[in-house]
ROTORKOL-11640 format. One record per residue: residue in one letter; y, z, x of N, C-alpha, C in turn. Coordinates in steps of 0.2 Angstrom, whole numbers, padded with zeros to 4 digits, always signed. Example, Ala and Ser with C-alpha at 12.3 -4.5 7.8 and 13.67 -1.06 7.14 Angstrom:
<rs>
a-0028+0039+0066-0022+0039+0062-0016+0039+0066 s-0011+0035+0064-0005+0036+0068+0000+0039+0064 
</rs>
This chain:
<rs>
x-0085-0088+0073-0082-0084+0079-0076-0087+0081 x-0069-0084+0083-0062-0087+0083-0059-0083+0088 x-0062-0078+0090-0058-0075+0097-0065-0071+0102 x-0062-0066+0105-0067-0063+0111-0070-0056+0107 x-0064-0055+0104-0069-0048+0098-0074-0050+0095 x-0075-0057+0092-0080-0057+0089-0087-0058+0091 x-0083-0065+0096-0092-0064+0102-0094-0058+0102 x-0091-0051+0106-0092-0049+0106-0097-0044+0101 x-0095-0043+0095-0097-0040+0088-0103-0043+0089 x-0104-0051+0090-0110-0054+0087-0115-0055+0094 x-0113-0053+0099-0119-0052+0105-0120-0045+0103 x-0118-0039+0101-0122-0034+0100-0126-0036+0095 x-0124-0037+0091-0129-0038+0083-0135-0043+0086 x-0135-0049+0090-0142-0053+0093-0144-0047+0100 x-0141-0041+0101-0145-0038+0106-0148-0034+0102 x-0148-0032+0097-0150-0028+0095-0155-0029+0089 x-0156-0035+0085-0160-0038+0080-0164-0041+0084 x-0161-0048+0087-0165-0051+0094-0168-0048+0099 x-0173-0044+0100-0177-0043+0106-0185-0040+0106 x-0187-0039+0112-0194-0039+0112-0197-0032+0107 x-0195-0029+0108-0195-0021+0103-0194-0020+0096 x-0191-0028+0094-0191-0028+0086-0196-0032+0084 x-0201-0034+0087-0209-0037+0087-0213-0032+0089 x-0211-0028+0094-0216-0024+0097-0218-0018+0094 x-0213-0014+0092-0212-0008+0091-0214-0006+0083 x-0217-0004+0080-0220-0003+0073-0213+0000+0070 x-0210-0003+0063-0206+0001+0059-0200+0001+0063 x-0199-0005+0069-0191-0004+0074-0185-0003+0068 x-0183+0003+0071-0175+0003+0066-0169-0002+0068 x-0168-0003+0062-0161-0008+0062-0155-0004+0062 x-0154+0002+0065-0149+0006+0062-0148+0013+0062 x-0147+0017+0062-0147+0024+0064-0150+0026+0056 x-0148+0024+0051-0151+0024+0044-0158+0023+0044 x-0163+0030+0042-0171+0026+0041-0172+0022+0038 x-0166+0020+0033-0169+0016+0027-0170+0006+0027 x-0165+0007+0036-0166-0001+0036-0171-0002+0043 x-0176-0003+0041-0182-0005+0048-0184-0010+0046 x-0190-0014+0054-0194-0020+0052-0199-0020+0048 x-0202-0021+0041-0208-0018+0038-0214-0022+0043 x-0218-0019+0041-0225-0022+0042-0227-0027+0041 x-0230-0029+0045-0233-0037+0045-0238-0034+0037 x-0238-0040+0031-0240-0041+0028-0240-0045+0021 x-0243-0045+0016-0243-0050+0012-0234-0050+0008 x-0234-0055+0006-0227-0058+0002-0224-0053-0003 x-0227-0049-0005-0228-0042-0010-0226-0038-0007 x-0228-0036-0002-0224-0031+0002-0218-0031+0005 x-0216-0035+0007-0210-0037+0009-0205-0038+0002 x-0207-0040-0002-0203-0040-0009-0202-0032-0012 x-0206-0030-0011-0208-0021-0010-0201-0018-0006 x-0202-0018+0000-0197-0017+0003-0191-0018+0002 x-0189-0024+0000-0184-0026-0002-0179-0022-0008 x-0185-0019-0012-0183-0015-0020-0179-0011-0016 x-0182-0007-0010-0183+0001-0008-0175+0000-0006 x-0174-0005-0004-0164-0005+0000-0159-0003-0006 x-0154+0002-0003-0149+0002-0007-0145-0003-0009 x-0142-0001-0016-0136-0009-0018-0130-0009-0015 x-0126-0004-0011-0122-0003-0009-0125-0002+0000 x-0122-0006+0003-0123-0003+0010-0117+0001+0014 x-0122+0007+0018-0117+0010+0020-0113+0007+0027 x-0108+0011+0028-0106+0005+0038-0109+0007+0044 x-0114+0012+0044-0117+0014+0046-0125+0009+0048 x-0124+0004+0042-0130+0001+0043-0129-0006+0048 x-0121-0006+0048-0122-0011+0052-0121-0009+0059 x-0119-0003+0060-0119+0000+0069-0110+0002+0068 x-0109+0003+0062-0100+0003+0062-0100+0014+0060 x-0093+0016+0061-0093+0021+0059-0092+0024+0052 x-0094+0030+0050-0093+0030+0041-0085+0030+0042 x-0079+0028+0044-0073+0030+0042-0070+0022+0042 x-0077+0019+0042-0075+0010+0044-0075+0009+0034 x-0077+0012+0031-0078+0012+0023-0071+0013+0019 x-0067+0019+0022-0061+0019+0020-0059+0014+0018 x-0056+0007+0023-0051+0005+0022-0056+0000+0016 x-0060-0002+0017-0065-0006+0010-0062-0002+0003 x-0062+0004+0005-0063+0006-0004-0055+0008-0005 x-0051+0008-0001-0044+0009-0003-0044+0002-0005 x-0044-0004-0002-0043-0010-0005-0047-0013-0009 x-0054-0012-0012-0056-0014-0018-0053-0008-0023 x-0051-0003-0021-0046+0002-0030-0041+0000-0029 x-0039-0005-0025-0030-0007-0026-0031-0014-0031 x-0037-0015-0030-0040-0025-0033-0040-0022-0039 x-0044-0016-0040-0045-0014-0047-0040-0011-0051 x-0036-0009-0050-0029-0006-0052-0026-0013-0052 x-0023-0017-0046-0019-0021-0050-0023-0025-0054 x-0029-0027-0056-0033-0032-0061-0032-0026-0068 x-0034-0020-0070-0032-0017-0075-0024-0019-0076 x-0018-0016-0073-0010-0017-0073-0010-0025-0076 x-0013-0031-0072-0012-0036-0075-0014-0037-0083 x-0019-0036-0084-0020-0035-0092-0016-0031-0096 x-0011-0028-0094-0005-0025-0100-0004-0028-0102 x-0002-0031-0109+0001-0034-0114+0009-0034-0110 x+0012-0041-0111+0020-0040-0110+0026-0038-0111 x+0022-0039-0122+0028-0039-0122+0025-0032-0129 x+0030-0029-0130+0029-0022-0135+0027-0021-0143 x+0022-0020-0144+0021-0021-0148+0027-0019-0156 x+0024-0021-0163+0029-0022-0168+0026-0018-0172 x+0029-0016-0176+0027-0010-0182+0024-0006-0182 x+0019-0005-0185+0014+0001-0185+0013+0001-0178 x+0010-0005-0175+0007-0002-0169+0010+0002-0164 x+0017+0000-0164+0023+0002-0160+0025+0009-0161 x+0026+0009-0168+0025+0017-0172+0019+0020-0168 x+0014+0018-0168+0007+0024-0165+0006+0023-0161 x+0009+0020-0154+0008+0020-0149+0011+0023-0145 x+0018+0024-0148+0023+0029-0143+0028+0023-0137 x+0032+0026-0134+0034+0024-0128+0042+0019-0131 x+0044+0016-0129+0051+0014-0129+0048+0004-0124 x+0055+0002-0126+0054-0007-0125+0053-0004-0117 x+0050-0011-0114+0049-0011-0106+0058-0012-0103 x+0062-0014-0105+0067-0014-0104+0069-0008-0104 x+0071-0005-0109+0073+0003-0109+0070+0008-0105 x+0063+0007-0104+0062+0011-0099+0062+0010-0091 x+0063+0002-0087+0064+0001-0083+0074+0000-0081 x+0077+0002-0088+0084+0003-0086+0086+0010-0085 x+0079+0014-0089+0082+0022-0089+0079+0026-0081 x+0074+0022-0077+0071+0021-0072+0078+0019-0066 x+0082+0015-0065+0087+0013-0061+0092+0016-0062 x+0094+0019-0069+0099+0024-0071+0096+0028-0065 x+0090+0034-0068+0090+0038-0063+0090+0040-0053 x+0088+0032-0053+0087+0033-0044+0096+0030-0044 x+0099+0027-0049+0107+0028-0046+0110+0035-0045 x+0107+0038-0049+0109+0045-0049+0107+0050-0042 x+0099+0050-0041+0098+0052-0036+0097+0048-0030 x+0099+0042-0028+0100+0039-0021+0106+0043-0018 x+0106+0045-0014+0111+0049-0009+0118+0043-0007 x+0124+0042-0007+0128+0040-0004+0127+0039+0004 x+0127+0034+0007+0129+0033+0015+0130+0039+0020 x+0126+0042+0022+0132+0048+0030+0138+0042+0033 x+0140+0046+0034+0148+0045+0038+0146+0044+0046 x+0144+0039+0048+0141+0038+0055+0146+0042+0061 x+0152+0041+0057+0158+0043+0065+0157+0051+0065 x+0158+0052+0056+0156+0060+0057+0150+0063+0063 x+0145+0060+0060+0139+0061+0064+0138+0062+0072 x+0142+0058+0071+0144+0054+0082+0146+0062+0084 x+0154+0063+0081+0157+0068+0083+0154+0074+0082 x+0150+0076+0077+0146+0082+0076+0141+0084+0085 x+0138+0080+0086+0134+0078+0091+0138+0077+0098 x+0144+0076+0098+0148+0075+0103+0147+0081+0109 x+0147+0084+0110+0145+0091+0116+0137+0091+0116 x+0132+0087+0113+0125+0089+0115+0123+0081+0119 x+0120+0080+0126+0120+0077+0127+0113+0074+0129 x+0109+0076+0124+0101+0074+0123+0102+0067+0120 x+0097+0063+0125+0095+0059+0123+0095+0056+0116 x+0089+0059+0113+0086+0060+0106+0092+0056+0102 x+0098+0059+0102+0105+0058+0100+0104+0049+0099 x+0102+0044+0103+0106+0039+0104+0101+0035+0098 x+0094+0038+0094+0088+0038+0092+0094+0040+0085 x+0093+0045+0084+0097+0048+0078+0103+0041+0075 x+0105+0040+0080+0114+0037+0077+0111+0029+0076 x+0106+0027+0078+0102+0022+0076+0100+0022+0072 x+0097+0028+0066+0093+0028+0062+0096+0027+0056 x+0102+0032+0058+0108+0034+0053+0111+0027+0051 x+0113+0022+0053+0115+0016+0054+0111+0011+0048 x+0104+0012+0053+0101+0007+0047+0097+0011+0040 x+0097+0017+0042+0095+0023+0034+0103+0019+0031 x+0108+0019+0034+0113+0018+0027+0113+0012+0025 x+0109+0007+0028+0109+0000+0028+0104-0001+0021 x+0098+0004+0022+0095+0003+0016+0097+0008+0010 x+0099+0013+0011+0104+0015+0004+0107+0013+0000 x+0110+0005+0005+0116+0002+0000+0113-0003-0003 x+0107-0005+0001+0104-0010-0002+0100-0010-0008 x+0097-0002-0008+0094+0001-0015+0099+0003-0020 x+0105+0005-0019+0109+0002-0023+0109-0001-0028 x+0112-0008-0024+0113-0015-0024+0109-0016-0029 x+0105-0016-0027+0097-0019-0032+0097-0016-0038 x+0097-0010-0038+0099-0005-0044+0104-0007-0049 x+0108-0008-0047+0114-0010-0051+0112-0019-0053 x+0111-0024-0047+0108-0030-0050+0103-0028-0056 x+0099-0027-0054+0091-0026-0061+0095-0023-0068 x+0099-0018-0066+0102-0017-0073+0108-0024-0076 x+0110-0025-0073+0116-0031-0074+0110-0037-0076 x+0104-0037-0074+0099-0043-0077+0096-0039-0082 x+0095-0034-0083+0092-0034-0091+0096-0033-0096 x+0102-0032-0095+0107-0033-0100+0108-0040-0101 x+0108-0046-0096+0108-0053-0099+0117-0055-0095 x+0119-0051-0088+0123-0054-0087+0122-0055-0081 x+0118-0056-0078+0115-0060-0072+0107-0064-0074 x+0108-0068-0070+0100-0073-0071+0095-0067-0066 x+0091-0066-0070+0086-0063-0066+0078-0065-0061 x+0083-0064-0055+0077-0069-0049+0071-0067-0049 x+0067-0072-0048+0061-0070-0046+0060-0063-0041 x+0063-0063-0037+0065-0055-0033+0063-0051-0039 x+0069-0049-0042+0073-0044-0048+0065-0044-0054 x+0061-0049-0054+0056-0049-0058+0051-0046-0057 x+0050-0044-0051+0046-0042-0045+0046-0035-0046 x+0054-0031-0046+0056-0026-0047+0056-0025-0051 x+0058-0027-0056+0057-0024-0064+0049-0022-0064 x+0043-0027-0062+0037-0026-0066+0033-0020-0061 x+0037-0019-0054+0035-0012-0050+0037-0009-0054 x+0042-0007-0057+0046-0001-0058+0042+0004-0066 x+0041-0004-0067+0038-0003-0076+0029+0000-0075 x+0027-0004-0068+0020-0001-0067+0018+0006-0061 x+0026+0006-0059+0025+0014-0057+0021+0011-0051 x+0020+0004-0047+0020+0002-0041+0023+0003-0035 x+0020+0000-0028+0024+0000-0024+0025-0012-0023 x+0032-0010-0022+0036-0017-0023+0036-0020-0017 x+0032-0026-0015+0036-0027-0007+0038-0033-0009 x+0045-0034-0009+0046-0041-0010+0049-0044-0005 x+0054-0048-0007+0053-0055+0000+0059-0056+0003 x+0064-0047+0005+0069-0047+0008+0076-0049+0006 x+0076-0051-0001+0081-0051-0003+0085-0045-0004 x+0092-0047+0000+0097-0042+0003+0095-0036+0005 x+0090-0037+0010+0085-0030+0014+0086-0033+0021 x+0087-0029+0027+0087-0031+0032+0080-0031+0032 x+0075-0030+0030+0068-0031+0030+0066-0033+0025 x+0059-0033+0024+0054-0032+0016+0058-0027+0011 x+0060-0029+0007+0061-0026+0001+0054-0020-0003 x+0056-0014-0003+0049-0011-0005+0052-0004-0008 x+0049-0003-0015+0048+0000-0019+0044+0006-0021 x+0045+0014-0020+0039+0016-0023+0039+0017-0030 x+0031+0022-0031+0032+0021-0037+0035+0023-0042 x+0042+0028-0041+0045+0031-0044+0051+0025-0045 x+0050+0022-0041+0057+0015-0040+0060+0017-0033 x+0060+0022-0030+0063+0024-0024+0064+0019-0019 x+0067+0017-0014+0068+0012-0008+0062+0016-0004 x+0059+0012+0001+0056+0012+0005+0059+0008+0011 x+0058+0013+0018+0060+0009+0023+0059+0002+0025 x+0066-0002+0026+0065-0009+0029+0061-0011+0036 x+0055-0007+0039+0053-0006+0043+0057-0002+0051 x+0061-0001+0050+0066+0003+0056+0070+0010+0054 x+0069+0008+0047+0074+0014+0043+0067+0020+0040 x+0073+0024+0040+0067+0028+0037+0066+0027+0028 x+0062+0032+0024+0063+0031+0017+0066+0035+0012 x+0063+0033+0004+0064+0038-0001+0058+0040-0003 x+0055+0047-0003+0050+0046-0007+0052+0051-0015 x+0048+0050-0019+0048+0055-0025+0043+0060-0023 x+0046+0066-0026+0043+0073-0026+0045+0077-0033 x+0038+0076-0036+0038+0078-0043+0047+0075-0048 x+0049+0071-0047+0055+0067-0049+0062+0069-0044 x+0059+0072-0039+0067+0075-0034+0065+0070-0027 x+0070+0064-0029+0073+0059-0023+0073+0064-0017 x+0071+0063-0012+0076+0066-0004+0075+0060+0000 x+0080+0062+0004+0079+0057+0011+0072+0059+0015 x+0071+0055+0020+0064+0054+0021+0063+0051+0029 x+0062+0055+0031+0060+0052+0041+0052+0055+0040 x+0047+0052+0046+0048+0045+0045+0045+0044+0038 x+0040+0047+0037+0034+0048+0030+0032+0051+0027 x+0029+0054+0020+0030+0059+0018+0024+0056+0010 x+0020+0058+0009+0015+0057+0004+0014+0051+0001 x+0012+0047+0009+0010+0040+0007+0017+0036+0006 x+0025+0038+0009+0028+0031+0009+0031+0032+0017 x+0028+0029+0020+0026+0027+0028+0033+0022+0027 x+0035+0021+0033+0038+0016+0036+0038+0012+0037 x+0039+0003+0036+0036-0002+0037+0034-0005+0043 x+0032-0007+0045+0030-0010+0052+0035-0017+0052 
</rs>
């Protein structure tokens, strides 16, 4: 126990397992589930009985929690399980026959043919002054939200860029390729999302799967849509804005 949420959590759980009525009451439910109750006083057999009768999976419902408490569990053991598959990919490309039947181009050609394309489709900068002055005669609020947005949308632009052109300049062999740039290649190659560790980002560095920029938590993003880049406020099929 380490703060007051969890006293909490665990005075319910002793008000609820702890009291006179889970001695008293025959078959007292542990749960809104019939399947977890007190069993019957009886021999060592039966309680090992009971014991079979329990599922292997428990649902959240059995601890007093809502079913939508299960979500974030199983998005995070199939992200455990996706990235433990992706880790076992071989590194490096296979030679002869096998390469012959296997199909597919070196990891390098395809994580260069991957940054060629998002330098193609990342948009260029807006013209912030342009924009001021478009806006000039409306004098909504909102405006001062927008010219702020615009600001730091073009701050990640350049920075997806940047990166884009670095990564290609490292796999050609004329730049040292940083642990960052390493990071991005093996997202872009596994079709991940990349958060890396802020190099030349005014925030988290982060990657979709297409290799798109995502926002530096203030900015908005890129998402892919069936291979077509667009600009992106705030979120749009799963690439959210970073906190």
């Amino acid at each position: 126990m380490t703060d007051e949420l969890d006293r909490r959590v665990l005075s319910s759980y002793l008000n609820k397992f702890y009291c006179e009525d889970a001695l008293a009451v025959p078959g007292y439910l542990l749960s809104p589930l019939p399947t977890y109750y007190v069993p019957d006083n009886g021999p060592l057999a039966s309680f090992k009985d009971y014991i079979l009768t329990l599922p292997a999976g428990d649902r959240p419902e059995a601890f007093g929690q809502h079913p939508n408490a299960e979500i974030s569990y199983l998005i995070e053991d199939s992200k455990v399980l996706l990235d433990s598959l992706l880790s076992l990919q071989p590194r490096q490309q296979p030679t002869g026959a096998a390469a012959a039947g296997g199909g597919g181009g070196r990891r390098e050609d395809v994580v260069m043919a991957i940054a060629t394309d998002l330098l193609d489709q990342v948009p260029q900068p807006f013209n912030l002054e342009e924009v001021m002055k478009a806006k000039a005669d409306d004098p909504s609020a909102l405006h001062v939200v927008l010219f702020q947005e615009v600001e730091r949308y073009n701050a990640l632009l350049v920075a997806v860029r940047r990166s884009c052109v670095e990564l290609q300049r490292g796999i050609k062999g004329l730049v040292v390729m940083s642990a960052d740039l390493d990071l991005v290649f093996d997202a872009l190659y596994n079709a991940k999302v990349h958060k890396g560790r802020g190099t030349g980002w005014a925030g988290g560095q982060t990657w979709g799967p297409c290799g798109c920029g995502q926002g530096n938590g203030k900015a908005g993003g890129i998402s892919s849509d069936h291979g077509q880049c667009v600009p992106l406020y705030p979120h749009s099929r799963g690439f959210a804005v970073g906190t």
